[in-house]
DRENPA-471332 format. One record per residue (C-alpha): residue in three letters; x, y negated, z. Coordinates in steps of 0.1 Angstrom, whole numbers, plus 2048, in hexadecimal, padded with zeros to 3 digits. Example, Ala and Ser with C-alpha at 12.3 -4.5 7.8 and 13.67 -1.06 7.14 Angstrom:
<sites>
ALA87B82D84E
SER88980B847
</sites>
This chain:
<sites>
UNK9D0D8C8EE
UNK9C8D9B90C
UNK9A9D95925
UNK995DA5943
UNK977DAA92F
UNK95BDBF92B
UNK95ADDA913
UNK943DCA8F5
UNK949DE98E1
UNK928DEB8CD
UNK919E0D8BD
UNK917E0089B
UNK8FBE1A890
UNK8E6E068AB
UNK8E5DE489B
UNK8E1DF2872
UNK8C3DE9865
UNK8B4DFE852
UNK8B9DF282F
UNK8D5DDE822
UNK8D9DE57FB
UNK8C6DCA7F3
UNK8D7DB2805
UNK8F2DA87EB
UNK8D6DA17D5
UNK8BDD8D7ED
UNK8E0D757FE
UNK8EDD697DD
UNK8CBD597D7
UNK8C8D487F7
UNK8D4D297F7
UNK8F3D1C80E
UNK8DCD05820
UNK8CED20830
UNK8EFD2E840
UNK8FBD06842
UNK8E4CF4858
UNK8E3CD185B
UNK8FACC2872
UNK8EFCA688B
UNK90EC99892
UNK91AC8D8BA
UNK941C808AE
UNK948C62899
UNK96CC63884
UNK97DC4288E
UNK995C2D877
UNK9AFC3888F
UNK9A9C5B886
UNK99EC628A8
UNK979C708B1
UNK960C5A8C3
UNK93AC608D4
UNK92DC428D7
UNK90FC4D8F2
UNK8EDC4E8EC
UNK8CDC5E8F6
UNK8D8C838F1
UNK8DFC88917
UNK8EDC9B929
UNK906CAA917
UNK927CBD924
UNK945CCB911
UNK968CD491D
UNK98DCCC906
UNK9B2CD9913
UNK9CDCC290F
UNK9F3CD5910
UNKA14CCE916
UNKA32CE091C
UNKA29CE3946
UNKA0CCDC948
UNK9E5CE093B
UNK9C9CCD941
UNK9AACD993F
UNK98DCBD93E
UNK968CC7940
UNK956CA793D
UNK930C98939
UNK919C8093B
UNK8F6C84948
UNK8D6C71942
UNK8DBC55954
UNK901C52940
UNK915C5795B
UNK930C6E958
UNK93DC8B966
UNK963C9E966
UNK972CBB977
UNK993CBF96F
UNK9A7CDD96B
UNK9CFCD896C
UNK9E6CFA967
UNKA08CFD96A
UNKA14D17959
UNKA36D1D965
UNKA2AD20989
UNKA23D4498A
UNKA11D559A5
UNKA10D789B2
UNKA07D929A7
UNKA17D8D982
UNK9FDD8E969
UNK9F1D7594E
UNK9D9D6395F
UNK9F2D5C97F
UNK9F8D3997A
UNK9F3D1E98F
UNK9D5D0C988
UNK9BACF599C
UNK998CE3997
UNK994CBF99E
UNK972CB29A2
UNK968C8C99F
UNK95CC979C6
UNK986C979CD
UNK990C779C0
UNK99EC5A9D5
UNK97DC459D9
UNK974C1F9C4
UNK968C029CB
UNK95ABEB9B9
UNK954BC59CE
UNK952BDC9EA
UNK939BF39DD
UNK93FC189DE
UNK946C289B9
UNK954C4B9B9
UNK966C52994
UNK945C54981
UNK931C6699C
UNK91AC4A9B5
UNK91FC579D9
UNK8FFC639E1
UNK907C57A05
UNK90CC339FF
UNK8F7C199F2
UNK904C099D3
UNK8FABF69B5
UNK919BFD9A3
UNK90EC1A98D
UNK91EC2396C
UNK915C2894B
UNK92EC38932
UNK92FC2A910
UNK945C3D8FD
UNK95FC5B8FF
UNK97DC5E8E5
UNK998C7B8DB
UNK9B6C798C7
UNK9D0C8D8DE
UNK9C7C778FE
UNK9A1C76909
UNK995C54914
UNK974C4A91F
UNK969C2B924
UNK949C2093D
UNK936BFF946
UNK935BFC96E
UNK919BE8983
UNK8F5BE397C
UNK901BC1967
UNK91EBD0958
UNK937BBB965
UNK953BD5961
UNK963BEB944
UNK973C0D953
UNK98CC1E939
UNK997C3B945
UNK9B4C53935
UNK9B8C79937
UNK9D8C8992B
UNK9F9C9F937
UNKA1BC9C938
UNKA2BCA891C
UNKA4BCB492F
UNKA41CB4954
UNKA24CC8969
UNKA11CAC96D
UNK9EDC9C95D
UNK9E5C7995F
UNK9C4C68966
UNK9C6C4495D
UNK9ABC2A963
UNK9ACC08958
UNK991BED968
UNK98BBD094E
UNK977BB4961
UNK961BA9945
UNK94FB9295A
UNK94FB6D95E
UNK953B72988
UNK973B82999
UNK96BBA59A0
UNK97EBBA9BB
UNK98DBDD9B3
UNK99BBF89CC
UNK9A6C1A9C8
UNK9AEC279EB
UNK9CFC3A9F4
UNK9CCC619EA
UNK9E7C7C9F1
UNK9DAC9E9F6
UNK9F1CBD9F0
UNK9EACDF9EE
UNK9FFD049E9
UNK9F8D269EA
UNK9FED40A00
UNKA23D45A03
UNKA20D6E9FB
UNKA0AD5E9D9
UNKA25D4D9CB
UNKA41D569B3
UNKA5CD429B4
UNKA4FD279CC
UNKA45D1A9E4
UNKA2DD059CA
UNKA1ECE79D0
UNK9FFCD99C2
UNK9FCCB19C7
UNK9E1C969C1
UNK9F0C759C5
UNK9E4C4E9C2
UNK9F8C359A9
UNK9F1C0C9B5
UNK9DBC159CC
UNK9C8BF59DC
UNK9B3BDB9D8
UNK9B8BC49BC
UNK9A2BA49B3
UNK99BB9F990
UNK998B7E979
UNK97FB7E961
UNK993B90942
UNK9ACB9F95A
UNK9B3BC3960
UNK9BDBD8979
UNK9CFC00972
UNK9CEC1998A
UNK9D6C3F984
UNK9D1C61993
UNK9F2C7B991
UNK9EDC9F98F
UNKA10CB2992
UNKA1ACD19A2
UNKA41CD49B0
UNKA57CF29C1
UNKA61CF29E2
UNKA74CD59EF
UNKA73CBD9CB
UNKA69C9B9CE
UNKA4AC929BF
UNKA49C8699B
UNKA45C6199E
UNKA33C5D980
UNKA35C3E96C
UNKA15C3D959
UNKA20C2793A
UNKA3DC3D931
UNKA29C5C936
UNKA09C5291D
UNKA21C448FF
UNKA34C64904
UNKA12C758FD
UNKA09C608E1
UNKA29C648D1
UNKA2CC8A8D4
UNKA0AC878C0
UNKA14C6F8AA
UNKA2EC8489F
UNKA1ACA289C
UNKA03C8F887
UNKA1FC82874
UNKA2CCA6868
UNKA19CB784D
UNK9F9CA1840
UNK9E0CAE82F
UNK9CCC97819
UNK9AEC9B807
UNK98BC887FB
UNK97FC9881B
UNK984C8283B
UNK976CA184F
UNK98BCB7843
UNK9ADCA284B
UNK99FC97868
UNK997CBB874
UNK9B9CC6865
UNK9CCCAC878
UNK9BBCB5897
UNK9C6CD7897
UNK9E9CD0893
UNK9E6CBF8B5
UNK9D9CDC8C7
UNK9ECCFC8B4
UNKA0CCE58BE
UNKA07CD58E2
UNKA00CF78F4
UNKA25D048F1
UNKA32D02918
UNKA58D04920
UNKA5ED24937
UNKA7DD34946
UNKA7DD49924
UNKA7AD2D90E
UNKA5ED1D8FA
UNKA42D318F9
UNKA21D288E7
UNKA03D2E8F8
UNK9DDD2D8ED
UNK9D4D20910
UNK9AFD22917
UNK9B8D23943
UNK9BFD4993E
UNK9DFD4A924
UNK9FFD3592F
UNKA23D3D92C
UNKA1DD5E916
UNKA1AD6B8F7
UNKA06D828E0
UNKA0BD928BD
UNK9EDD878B1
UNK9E6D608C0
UNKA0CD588BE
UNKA21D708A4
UNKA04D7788C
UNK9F0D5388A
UNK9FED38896
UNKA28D3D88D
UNKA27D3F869
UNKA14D19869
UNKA2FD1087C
UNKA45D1485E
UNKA32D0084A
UNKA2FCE2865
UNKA53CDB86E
UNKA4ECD6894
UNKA6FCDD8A5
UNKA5CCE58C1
UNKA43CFF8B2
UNKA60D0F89B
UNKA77D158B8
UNKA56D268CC
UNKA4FD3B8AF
UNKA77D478AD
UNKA75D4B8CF
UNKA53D5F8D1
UNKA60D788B9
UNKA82D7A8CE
UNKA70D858EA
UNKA5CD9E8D6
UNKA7FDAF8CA
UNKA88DB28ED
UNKA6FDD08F1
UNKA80DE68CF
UNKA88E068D6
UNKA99E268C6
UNKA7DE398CF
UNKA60E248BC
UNKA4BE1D8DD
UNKA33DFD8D2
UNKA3EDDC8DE
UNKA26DCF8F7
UNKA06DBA8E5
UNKA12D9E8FF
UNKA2DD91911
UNKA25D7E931
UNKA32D6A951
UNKA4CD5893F
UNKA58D7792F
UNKA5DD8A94E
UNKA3BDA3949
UNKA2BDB1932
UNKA02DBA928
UNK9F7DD9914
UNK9D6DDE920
UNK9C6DE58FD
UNK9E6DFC8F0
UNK9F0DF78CF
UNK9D6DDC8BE
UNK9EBDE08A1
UNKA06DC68AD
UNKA25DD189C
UNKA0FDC487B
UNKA06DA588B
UNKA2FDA0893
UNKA3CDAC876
UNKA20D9B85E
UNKA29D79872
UNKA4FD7C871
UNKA51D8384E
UNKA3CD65845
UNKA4DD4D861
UNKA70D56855
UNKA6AD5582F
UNKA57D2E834
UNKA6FD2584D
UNKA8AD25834
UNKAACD2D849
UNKABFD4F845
UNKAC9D4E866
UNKAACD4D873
UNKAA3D6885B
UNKABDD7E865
UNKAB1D7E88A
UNKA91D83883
UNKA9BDA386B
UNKA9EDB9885
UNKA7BDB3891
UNKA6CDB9873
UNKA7ADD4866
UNKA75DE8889
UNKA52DE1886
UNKA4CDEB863
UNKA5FE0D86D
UNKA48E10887
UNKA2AE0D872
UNKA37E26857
UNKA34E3D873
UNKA11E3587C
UNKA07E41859
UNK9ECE5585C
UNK9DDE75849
UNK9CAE59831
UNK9E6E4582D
UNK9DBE26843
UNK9E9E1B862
UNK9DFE2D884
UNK9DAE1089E
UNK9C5E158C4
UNK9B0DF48C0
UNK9B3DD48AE
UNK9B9DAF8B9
UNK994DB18CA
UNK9A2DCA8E0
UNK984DE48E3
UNK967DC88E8
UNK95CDD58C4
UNK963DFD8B0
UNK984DF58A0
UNK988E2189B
UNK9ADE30898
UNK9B6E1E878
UNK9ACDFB872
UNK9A8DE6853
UNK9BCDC6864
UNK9D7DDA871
UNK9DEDE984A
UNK9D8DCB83B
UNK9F1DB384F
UNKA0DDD384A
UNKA07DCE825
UNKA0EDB1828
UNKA2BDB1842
UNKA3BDCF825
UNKA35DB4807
UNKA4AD9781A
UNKA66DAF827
UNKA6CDBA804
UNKA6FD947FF
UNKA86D88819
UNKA9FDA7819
UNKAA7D9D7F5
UNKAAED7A802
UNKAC4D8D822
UNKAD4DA5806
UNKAC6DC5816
UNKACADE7806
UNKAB4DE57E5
UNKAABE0C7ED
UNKA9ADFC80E
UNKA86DE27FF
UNKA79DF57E3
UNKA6CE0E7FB
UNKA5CDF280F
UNKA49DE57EB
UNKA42E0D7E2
UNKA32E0E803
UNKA21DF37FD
UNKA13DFE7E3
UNKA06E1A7EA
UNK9F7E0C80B
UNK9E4DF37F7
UNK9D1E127E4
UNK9CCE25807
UNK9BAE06812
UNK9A6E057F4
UNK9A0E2B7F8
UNK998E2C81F
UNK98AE0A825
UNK97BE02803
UNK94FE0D809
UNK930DFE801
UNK925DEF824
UNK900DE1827
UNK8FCDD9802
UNK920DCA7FE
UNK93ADDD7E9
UNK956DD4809
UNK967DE281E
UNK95EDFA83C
UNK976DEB85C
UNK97AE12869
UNK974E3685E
UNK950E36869
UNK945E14868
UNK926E08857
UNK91BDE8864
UNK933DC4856
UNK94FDB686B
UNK95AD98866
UNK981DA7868
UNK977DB283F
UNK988D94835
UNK9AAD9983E
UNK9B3DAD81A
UNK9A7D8A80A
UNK9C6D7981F
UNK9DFD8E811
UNK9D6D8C7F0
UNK9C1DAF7EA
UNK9A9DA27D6
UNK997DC57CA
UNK97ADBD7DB
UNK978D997E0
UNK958D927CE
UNK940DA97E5
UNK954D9E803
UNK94ED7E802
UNK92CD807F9
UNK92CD97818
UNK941D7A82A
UNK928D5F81F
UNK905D71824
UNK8EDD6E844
UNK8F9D8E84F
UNK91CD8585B
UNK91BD5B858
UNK90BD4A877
UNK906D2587F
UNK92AD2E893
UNK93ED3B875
UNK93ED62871
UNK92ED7B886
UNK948D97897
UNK931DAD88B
UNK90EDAC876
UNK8F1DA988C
UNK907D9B8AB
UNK908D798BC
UNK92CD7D8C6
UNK946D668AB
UNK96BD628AF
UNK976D4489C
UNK995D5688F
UNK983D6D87C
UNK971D5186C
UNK98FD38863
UNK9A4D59850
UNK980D6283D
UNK97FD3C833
UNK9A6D4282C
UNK9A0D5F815
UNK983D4E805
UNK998D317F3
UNK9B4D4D7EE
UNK99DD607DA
UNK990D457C6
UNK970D407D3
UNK975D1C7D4
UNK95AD077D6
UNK946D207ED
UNK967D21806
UNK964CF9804
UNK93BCF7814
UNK942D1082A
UNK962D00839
UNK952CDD839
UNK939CEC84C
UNK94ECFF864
UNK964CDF868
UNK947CC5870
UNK939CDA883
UNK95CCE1899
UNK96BCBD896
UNK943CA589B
UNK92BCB98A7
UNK927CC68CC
UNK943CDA8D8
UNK961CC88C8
UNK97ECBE8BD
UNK991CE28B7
UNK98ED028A8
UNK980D198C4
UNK987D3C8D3
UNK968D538D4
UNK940D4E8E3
UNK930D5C8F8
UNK953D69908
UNK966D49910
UNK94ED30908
UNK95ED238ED
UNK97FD208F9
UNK99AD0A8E2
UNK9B5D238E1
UNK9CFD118D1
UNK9DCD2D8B5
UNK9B6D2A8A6
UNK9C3D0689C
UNK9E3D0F884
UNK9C9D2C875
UNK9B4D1086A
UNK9CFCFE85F
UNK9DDD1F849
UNK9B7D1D836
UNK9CACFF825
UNK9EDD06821
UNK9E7D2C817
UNK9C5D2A80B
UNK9BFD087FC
UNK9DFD017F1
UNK9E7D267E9
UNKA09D277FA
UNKA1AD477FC
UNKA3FD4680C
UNKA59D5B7F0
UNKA78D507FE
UNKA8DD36811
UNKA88D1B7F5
UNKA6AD287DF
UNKA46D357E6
UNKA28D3B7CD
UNKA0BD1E7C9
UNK9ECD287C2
UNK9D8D077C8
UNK9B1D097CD
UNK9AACE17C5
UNK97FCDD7C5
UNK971CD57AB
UNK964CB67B4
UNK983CAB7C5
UNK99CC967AB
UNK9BACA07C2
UNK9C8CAC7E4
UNK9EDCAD7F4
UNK9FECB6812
UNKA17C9E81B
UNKA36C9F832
UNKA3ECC582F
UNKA58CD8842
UNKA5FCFB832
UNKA75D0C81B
UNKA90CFB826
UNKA84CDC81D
UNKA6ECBB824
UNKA52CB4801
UNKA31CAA7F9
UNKA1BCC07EA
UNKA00CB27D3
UNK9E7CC37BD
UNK9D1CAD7A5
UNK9BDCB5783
UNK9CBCB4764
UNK9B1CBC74F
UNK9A2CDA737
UNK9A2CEC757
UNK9C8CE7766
UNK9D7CDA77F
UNK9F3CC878B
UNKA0FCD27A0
UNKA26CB57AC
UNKA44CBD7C7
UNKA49C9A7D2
UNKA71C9A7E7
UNKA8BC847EE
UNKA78C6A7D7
UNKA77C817BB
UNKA5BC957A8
UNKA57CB379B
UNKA37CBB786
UNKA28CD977D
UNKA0BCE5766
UNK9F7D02769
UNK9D6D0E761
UNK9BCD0B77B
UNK9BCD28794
UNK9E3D36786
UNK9FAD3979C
UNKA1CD2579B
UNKA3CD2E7AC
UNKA4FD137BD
UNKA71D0D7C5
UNKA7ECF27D4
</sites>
């Protein structure tokens, strides 16, 4: 994905220590507490499956969510400080109002304090959205007591010095229009009348007419029943605050608040509907459920179609070979979203656009609604991200037509590779998907490992397209052969741990060593995920980018946790992920899979969430896609778990359950549960079954 950044790139000789062999030795007797501190939990999971913090004495505390949907984004920073009243600025983009000159970040986006809000009253005294106007006496303070997410964020407060009122106020966007809502319901809890007014707010704004693309744009911030309104005890009053942007002469959007919320709640209901993961584990579903919100809101319908986008204020109405082809369209496969599956056909569309005779790389990232194009970093090794993610997509998605477009693609990509061979055998990239903030060198170990695997599922689906079987055996000779140069190049002894070297050169641990562990090269797997696992590269944050540095991207850590229960470390995968998940989903910066610290202060980019979710259906559940009805099981079930399932699948052409429970004398139980039938199969704990529906 591409930023303005600066260049991170680290000297690796600098941060070696100056012994490492006997590392191996000294981590595998330390024991996991020591990596796995204690958690002191901030969120509560509700019986609703939401999140709630009930408030208490840890104050002040801050945190930020995004909240997508296919116009708009909002952005909430919220907090509470000692006293418990709160504070929100809110941050609404639109990412189909484009501004000049093109670039990613050219949206249209603006900050609303709780300063710019239409002012409250309460019996006549001054209350300004959570903040007392320091101008004006009042004894109508607030006190929040609790803030909730589940798709929507509501907090509710206690207003007046005897808590005569209950505010409950409601954050969430359109799902289909540029416009955010800000809902606040007054509950007169009293046993006295109690006045309410909102006063009458329109303010617009628009940029610079030589600043816009495609406008004139408008940005609006309008009042819904404004007024005063007296309350009965019991009775309540609803107000709301409209954010929406228009073009040139459009009418306002005359919001109607009711319609707009259930819309929101049933666009998450059905996302939580789709694909169900259960387990003895309420964190883990609850996490798991979570994610499938965010990996599936943040797709935003542009004048070149759907287009997912991991969001974060910077990254609207684009793509990237990495966030969108490589990590989050091949869950899409598995999760049955029409939404998401028609983004993902229509991301790698737009990718094929940019083929060529002449094998020039397609751009890392496709911007402005399709119309531009970003290749700051050169070739990251995105024609492996594409062609690893197509290849997956199309053989879990389960439709030859599909298939057949996507073809194309794929196979341009992996002839573009094959050239990129280089004297060692490996593939030749500029960078990596961290774009120069770290030493990637000219030949990567992600870039060769995802083209191994791109090779392994073309040889696949061209059987199922009825290709030339000359063509497909030279994609599984290469293959082949590949998966020995990696060995041979990339395969070292790094700091103690018999691993794998990420460049020619490179003697310090990346976190990027656990990519071969995703694509089932298992050579290695034992001193790499000791390496994975050790003080060294795991930090309270998941895995270091590299030993010895504070910096952690959280996609590195979900495919190492991915490759961990692929490789059948099992019940170490398990603490670590519970870990990783409590910490995400209750502790202090929740409730998503994040970006990267210290760079984007832990942004939720939304492709992070469908990696998480691929630690369960690839790695737990040991999922590999074969063809249009059929794909390999290799289920990871913990020991101390009696049984697990994911329910309400969409793939292979089909909708099943998938449940895996003990059998006994060390096997398991496979059981395809469709159309009120099932199918049971036995296997011996840690074989591998294949599937076909």
């Amino acid at each position: 994905m591409s930023f303005q950044r600066r260049n991170l790139a680290i000297n690796s000789n600098k941060m070696r220590k100056t012994l490492f062999i006997p590392l191996l030795f000294i981590s595998s007797s330390l024991s996991t507490q020591t990596l796995l501190p204690e958690q002191n939990d901030r969120w509560k999971i509700q019986p609703d499956a939401s999140i709630e913090w009930k408030i208490d004495n840890r104050l002040p505390h801050n945190d930020h969510i995004e909240m997508s949907g296919e116009k708009v984004s909002l952005w909430m920073q919220y907090g509470v400080d000692t006293s418990g009243r709160s504070n929100f600025v809110r941050t609404i983009v639109f990412p189909t109002y484009r501004l000049l000159p093109s670039r990613t970040t050219a949206h249209m986006m603006y900050n609303v304090n709780d300063g710019d809000l239409p002012r409250f009253l309460v019996n006549d005294r001054l209350l300004k959205a959570g903040v007392i106007n320091a101008a004006v006496a009042t004894d109508q303070p607030e006190k929040v007591i609790s803030i909730k997410h589940k798709g929507i964020m509501e907090v509710q407060s206690e207003i007046g010095r005897d808590r005569t009122v209950l505010l409950k106020r409601s954050f969430f966007p359109s799902i289909d229009k540029p416009m955010a809502i800000e809902k606040l319901v007054f509950i007169n809890i009293s046993k006295q009348p109690v006045k309410i007014e909102m006063e009458f707010l329109r303010r617009e704004t628009s940029p610079a007419s030589n600043r816009m693309k495609g406008g004139p744009h408008k940005f609006i911030i309008t009042t819904l029943n404004d007024g005063e309104k007296t309350l009965a005890p019991g009775d309540s009053v609803q107000f709301a605050i409209i954010y929406q942007a228009i073009r040139g002469n459009e009418s306002s959007i005359v919001a109607d608040v009711y319609k707009e919320e259930a819309a929101r709640k049933g666009r998450i209901k059905n996302i939580l509907l789709l694909l169900q993961l259960e387990t003895p584990d309420p964190i883990l579903n609850t996490m798991f459920a979570f994610a499938k919100i965010r990996g599936t809101e943040s797709i935003y319908n542009t004048k070149a179609g759907l287009m997912h986008g991991p969001g974060g204020l910077r990254y609207y109405a684009a793509i990237w070979a990495n966030d969108q082809a490589e990590y989050i369209n091949p869950f899409f496969a598995f999760l049955g979203d029409e939404t998401g599956n028609k983004s993902a056909m229509n991301a790698f569309c737009l990718f094929a656009r940019y083929m060529n005779p002449d094998y020039k790389p397609i751009p890392s990232s496709i911007i402005d609604q399709g119309d531009g194009e970003w290749h700051g970093a050169k070739d990251r090794g995105d024609m492996a991200m594409i062609a690893y993610g197509a290849g997956r997509f199309a053989l879990a998605y389960g439709k030859k037509d599909s298939a057949m477009v996507l073809w194309p693609l794929i196979e341009w990509c992996l002839e573009y590779l094959k050239r990129k061979i280089n004297e060692d055998g490996v593939v030749f990239s500029d960078s990596d998907e961290l774009e120069n903030r770290f030493p990637a060198g000219k030949a990567n170990l992600n870039t060769s490992s995802l083209y191994y695997d791109a090779l392994i599922s073309a040889a696949q689906l061209g059987k199922l397209l009825d290709k030339p079987a000359a063509q497909l055996k030279n994609y599984e000779q290469q293959a082949k052969q590949l998966r020995t140069n990696i060995e041979k190049y990339f395969g070292a002894t790094v700091e103690g741990f018999a691993t794998y070297r990420y460049y020619k050169g490179n003697d310090t641990l990346r976190a990027w060593i656990t990519t071969p562990l995703t694509v089932d090269i298992f050579e290695r797997k034992q001193g790499t995920i000791a390496a994975l696992f050790s003080p060294r590269l795991w930090t309270e944050d998941g895995l270091a980018s590299l030993a010895g540095n504070k910096t952690f991207w959280d996609r590195s850590t979900l495919y190492g946790l991915r490759g961990a229960f692929a490789a059948g470390e099992t019940e170490k995968a398990l603490e670590f992920l519970r870990y990783y998940s409590k910490r995400r989903l209750l502790g202090e910066h929740v409730p998503y899979a994040v970006e990267a610290y210290p760079e984007g202060n832990q942004r939720h980019l939304s492709a992070e969430s469908g990696l998480y979710c691929r630690i369960f259906t690839e790695g737990m559940f040991g999922m590999r896609p074969l063809g249009f009805n059929s794909f390999n099981c290799t289920p990871r079930l913990p020991k101390e778990w009696d049984a697990m399932a994911l329910r309400n699948i969409h793939s292979f052409g089909n909708v099943f359950d998938l449940v895996i429970k003990r059998a006994g004398n060390d096997k398991l139980d496979i059981i395809i549960k469709k159309d009120n039938q099932e199918k049971k199969l036995t296997i011996r704990d840690g074989a591998t079954a294949n599937i076909k529906l």
